[in-house]
N, C-alpha and C positions, 0 to 999 in steps of 0.2 A: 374617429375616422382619420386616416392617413391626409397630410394637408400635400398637395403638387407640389412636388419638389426638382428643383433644378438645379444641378449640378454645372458649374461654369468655372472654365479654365483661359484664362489668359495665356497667348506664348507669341513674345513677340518677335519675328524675323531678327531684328539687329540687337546684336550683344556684342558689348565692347570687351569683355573681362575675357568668354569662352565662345569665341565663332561659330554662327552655328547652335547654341548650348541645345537646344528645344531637340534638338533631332539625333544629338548624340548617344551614342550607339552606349547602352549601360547594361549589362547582363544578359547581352542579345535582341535586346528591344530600342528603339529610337525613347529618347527621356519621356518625351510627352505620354505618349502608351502608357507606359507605368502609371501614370495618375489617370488618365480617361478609364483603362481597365479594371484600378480601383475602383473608382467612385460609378463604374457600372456594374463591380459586385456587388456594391453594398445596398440592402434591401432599405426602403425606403427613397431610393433615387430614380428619379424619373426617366429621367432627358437627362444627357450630357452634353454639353456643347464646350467648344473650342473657339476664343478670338485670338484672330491674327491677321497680319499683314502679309504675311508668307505665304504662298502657294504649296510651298513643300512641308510646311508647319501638318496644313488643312488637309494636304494629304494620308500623312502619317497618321493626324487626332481621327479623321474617317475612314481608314483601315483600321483601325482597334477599336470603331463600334462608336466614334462621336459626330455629333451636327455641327458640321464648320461653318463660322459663321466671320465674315471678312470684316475685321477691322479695317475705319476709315480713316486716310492719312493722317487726318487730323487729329488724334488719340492714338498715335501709334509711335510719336518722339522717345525721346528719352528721359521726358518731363512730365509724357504720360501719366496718369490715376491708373492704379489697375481697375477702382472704383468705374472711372468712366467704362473698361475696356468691359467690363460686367454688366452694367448699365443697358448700353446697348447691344450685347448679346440677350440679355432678358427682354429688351424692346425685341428684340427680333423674332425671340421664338417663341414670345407672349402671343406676339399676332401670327403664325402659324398653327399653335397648339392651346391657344387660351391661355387666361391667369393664369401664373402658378405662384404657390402663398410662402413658399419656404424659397432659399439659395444656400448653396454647399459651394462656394468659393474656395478651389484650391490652388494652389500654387505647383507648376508644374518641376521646378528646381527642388522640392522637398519629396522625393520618390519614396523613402523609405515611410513608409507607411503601411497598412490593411485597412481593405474594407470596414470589419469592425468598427475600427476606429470611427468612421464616421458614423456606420449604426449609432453606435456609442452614443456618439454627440447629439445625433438626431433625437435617439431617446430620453436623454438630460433636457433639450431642445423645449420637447413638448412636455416632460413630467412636472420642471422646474415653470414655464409658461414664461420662458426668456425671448429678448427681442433681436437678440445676437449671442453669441458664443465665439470664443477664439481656442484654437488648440496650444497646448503649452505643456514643456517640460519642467519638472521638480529640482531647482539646483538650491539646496537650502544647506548641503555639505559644504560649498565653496564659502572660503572668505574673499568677500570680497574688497575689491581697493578700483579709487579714482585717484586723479591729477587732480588737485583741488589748487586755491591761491598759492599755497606754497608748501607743495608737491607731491607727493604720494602720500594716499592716507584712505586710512578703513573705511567702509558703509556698513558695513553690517556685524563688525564684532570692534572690542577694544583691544590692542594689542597689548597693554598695560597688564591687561586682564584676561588673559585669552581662555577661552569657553572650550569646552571637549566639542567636537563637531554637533554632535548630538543638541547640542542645548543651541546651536542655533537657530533663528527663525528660518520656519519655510518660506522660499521665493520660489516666484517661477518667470520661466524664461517662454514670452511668446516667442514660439517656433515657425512661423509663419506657415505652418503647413497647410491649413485650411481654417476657414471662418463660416459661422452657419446662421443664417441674418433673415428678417423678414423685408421684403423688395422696397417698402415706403423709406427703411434709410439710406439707400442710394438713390431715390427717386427726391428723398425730402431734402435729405439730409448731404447726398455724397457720400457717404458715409459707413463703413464695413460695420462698425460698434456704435451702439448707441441704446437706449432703454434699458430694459435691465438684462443686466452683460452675464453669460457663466462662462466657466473653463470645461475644457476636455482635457485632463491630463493624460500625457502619453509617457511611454516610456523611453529613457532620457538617450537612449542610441538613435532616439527619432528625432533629436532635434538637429542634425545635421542635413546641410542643402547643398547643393551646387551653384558656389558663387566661384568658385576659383579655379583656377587648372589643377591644384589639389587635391580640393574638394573631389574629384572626379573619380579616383583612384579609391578611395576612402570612403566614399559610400558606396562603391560597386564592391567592396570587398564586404561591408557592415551588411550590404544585400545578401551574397552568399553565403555569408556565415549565417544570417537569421531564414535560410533556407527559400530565400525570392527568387532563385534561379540556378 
């Protein structure tokens, strides 16, 4: 039997990087829509809800079919948990609509996604009998390099030595696009990961976000070309 599931989106009024970001206009739609219309395709999702401090946020997540539920000043800085901003969206439409035993946490800055995807996750979710899951892209071609004591140098291959790409190990890259959690580790814990954790791997044109004025141009083109609008 299907366990209630809720789907909950953080977006908070003030962004210092992109003004605005939550509401910007991306392939015809305001950003936040893109993810509430997701994750109200995907089977297995209940409830969607939206926190925010924004009035113009709450409007937008409630024309494209979500429960806006008003973040309070105090979880709404810069210093913010998105954990808390989730928390108390789950407290709110717990007592509206009863328990609900699953949460699909997404991130409104990671648009390029499908419904599927979260299917996906949901079904890993309950097959695997995980207590969290996080979505993640496969970057196991790159070599990669840090700034170490004394200065640039490998993590993952020897340059001495250097390997066909192929023969290097798989990594993945959390993409922060969504995470799919039972509600006791933010309630216990704070906490999006905890028990026993799986992956949702997605593919690797998904791991891009809208952090930057860049960014903006370049996943609304990676949209059009994979046919989002």
């Amino acid at each position: 039997m299907a366990r209630k599931t809720l789907a909950v989106i953080a977006a908070r009024g003030g962004s210092k990087g992109i003004p605005h970001k939550n509401l910007l206009d991306i392939c015809g739609k305001p950003l936040i829509a893109w993810t509430v219309e997701q994750a109200r395709a995907a089977e297995g999702v209940d409830v969607v809800a939206v926190s925010s401090d924004s009035d113009k946020i709450l409007q937008a997540a409630e024309a494209a079919g979500a429960v806006g539920v008003r973040r309070p000043d105090d979880i709404s800085g810069d210093l913010a948990s998105s954990e808390s901003a989730w928390l108390n969206a789950l407290d709110a439409i717990d007592e509206k609509m009863g328990r609900f035993e699953r949460i699909v946490a997404l991130q409104a800055t990671s648009p390029i996604r499908e419904p599927g995807d979260i299917e996906q996750a949901l079904a890993t979710f309950d097959r695997e009998h995980l207590d969290s899951l996080l979505s993640v892209c496969e970057v196991e071609d790159y070599f990669n390099w840090r700034i170490g004591q004394n200065g640039p140098e490998p993590i993952n291959y020897d340059y001495h030595n250097r390997r066909m790409r192929q023969q290097i190990e798989k990594r993945y890259l959390e993409n922060g696009s969504f995470y799919v959690l039972i509600p006791s580790l933010l309630r216990e814990q704070n906490n999006r990961l905890g028990g026993k954790i799986g992956f949702h791997v997605m593919e690797r044109h998904k791991m891009f976000q809208i952090d930057r004025p860049e960014d903006v141009k370049l996943c609304a083109a990676i949209m059009r070309s994979y046919g989002y609008a």
